[in-house]
C-alpha positions, -999 to +999 in steps of 0.1 A: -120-095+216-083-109+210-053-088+199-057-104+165-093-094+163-085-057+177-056-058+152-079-067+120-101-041+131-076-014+130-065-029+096-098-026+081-103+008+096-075+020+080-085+004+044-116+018+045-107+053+057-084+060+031-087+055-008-047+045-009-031+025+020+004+011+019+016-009+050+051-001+048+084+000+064+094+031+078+073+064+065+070+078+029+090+105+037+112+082+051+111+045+037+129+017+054+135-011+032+143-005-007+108-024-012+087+000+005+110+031-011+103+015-047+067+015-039+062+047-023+083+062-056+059+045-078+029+059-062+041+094-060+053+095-095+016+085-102+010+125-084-019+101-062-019+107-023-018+075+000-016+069+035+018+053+044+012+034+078+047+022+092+045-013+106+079-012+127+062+013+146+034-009+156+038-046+162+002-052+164-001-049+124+031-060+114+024-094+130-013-100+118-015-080+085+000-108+068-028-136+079-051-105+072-040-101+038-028-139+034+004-119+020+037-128+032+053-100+027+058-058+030+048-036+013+010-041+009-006-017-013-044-012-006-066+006-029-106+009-022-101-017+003-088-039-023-054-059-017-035-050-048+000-067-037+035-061-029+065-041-047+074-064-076+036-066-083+026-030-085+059-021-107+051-050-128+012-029-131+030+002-131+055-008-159+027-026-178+002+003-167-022-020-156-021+002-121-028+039-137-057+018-153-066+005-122-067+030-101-088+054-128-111+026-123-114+030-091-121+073-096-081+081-085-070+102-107-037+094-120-006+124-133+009+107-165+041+117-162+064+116-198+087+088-203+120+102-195 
């Protein structure tokens, strides 16, 4: 089995462990890149828990995940399974609320937070 094929398997692993996957840079706690911090804010302001999985700590994924995802760039948001997109797509959902909807759709339930 190639790297690439080893890689993909740990990729899909992850997506189907976990109801929420974002492959990010850096940690939620810790973000690395405004893109990933935007998304990670987004998601916990939704109250839903995800699994943040830091692709500058592994190589492996940061080099295949986008020919996995045929994305070509980070953050990659992963919910069911389901490739949902990057940052300027899920705060375009988020702002729209196409991704509360979406993920009630998918049984996560979502905190509706009040428009400050």
């Amino acid at each position: 089995m190639s790297e690439k094929e080893q890689t993909f398997e740990r990729i899909r692993e992850e997506i189907g462990g976990n109801d929420i996957v974002l492959f990010m840079k850096g940690t939620p706690v810790f973000p690395q890149c405004g893109f990933s911090a935007m998304t990670v804010q987004v998601l916990s302001h939704l109250g839903v828990k995800f699994k943040g999985v830091d692709i500058l700590a592994d190589p492996a994924i940061r080099t295949h995940l986008k020919e996995f995802s045929e994305w070509p760039t980070f953050p990659q948001l992963y919910v069911k399974g389901e490739f949902v997109g990057g940052c300027d797509i899920v705060r375009e959902m988020y702002q729209s609320g196409e991704l509360q909807q979406h993920l009630q759709q998918q049984g996560i339930a979502v905190q509706e937070a009040p428009a400050s």
